[in-house]
N, C-alpha and C positions, 0 to 999 in steps of 0.2 A: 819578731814574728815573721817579717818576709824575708829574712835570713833562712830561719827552720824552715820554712817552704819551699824557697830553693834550696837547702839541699836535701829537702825530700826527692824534690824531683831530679835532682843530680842523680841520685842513688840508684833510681831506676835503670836495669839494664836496655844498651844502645836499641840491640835487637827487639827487644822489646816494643819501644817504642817506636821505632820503624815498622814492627807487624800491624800496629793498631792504626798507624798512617797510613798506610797502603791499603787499609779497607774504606780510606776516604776520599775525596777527590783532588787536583792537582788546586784548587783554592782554596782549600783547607791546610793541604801542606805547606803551601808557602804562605799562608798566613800562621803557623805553625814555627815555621824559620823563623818571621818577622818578630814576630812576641815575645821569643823567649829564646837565648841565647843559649839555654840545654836542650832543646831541643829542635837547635839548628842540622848538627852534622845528621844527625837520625833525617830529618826533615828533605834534607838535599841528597840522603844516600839512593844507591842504585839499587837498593830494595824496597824502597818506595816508589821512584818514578820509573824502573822498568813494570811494574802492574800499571801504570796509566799510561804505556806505549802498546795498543796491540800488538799480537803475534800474526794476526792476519790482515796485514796490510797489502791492500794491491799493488803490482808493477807500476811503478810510475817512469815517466817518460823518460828518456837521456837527458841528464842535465839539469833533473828537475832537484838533485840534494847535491848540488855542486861545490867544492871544497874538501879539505878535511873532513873527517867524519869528528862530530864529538866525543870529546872524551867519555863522556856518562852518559848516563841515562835521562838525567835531565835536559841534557844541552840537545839529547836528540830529540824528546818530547819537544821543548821549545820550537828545533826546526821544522816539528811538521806540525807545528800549530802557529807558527809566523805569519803564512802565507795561503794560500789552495796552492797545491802541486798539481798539475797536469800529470792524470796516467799514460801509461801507454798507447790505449787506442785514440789517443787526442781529444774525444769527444765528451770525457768527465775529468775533473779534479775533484780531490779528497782533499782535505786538513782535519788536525782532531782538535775541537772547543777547549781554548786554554782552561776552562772556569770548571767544567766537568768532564775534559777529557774523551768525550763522545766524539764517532766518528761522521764527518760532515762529509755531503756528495753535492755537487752541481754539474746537473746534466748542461749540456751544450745544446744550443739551438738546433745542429746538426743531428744531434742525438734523438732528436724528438719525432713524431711523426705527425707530420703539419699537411693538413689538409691543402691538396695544392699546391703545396709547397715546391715544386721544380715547376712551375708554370710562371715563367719572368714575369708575365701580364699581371699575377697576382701578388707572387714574393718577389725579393731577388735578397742577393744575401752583400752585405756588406761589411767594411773592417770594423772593428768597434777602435775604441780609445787606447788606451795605455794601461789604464786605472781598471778595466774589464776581466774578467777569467777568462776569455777566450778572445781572438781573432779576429771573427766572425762572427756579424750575429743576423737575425731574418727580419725583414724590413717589410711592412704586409704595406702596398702599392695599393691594391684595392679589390675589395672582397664584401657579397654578401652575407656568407657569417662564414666561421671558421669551427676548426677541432685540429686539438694540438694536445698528444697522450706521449710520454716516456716509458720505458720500461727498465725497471732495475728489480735485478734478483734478489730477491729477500736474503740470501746467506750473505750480501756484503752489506747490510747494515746491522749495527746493534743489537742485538736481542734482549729481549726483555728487559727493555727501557721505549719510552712513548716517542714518536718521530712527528714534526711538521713540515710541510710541504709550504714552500712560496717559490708564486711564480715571476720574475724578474723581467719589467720591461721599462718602454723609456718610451715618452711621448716625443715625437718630431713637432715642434708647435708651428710651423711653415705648413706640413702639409697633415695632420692628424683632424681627421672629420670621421664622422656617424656619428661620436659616441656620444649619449644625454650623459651618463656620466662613466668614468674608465673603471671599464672593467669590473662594474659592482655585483656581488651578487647573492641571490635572497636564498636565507634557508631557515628551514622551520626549527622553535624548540617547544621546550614545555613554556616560555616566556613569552612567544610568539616572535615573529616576524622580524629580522632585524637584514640591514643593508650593510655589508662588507665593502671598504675605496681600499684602494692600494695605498702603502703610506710611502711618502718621500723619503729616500734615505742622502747621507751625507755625500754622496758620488753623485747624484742627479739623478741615478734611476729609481725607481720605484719596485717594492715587494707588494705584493699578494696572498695571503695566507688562505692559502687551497683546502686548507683540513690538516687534521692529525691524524693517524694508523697506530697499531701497534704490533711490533711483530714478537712471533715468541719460539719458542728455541726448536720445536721442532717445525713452523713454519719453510717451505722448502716453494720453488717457483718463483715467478715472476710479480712484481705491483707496479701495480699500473694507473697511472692520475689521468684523470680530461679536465680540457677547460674548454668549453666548444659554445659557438651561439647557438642558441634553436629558434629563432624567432624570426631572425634577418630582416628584410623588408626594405634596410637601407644599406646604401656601400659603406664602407670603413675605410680610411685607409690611414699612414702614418705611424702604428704602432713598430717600435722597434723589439723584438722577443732576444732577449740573452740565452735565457735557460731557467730551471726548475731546481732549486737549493732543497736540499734536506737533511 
């Protein structure tokens, strides 16, 4: 019996089976490889993983695909899902999500428009670590409340598929005061009233999940996030800001 079944599915033409891969995502194909040894080569070809490499990828910086170019399709997919690559203008990296191939942005601290933000007394910017996507990041000194909005043009992300926003920070535990708790924040549903914390990730710093948007294909202009206090009353100071992923 599992003799006749594979070579039922022997039977199938290659092509074939590569057209019906390529409408699924790059974790389906490689679990696809992994299971069934007929349909490995279909699984690994460059008609499958050049459809989960966009056509519209932005300039990324010098330096940032350094080496050899891959042979295929897949080894390139791989490479810009390895790592973030730094674009061009310095101020965002992009990578695409190994699991669904979707295209990922993280704005830069730089990138952002921060209340204050060129006033030493309040900010100052300093290097971040090694393990960081960028350089530099904004270090709030000390402030009665803040507002902190990026702007990214709706044609460079995805279309017609759902986006979340988190915002990227790191507590200083020497000098971090105001907060009763970081960064939490209330919003209404039909369930009523719930409190959002930033959750620890495995590098030290901490995510904030801002909300979701959806953009759709004829969508054109700018989106734009805030996080900003409105309340104030007391200083702040301590938080380190990276940047805004989505």
């Amino acid at each position: 019996m599992e003799a006749a079944e594979a070579c039922e599915i022997a039977r199938l033409p290659e092509e074939l089976i590569s057209a019906a891969l390529s409408l699924t995502t790059p974790l389906d194909a490689s679990r696809a490889a992994a299971v069934s040894r007929d349909f490995r080569a279909a699984a690994n070809s460059d008609a499958v993983w050049s459809r989960f490499v966009p056509r519209d990828l932005p300039s990324l910086a010098d330096g940032e695909l350094c080496g050899p170019a891959p042979a295929s399709a897949k080894g390139r997919f791989l490479r810009l899902s390895d790592r973030p690559l730094l674009l061009a203008d310095g101020l965002m990296s992009m990578w695409l999500d190994r699991e669904t191939g979707a295209k990922c942005y993280m704005l830069s601290a730089r990138s952002l428009h921060i209340s204050w933000g060129d006033e030493p007394h309040y900010w100052r910017w300093i290097p971040l670590t090694e393990s960081c996507r960028f350089s530099e990041g904004a270090e709030l000194r000390a402030v009665y409340w803040r507002h902190q909005s990026p702007l990214l043009e709706a044609q460079q992300l995805m279309q017609s598929a759902s986006k979340e926003a988190f915002f990227f920070l790191h507590e200083d535990n020497e000098d971090c005061a105001g907060f009763r708790t970081p960064f939490g924040r209330r919003y209404h549903h039909a369930c009523g009233a719930h409190l959002v914390f930033p959750e620890k990730r495995t590098d030290g710093w901490m995510e904030l999940k801002l909300g979701e948007f959806y953009v759709k294909e004829c969508d054109t202009g700018e989106v734009c996030m805030n996080l900003m206090e409105i309340k104030g009353g007391n200083s702040k100071a301590g938080l380190i800001v990276q940047g805004i992923e989505i």
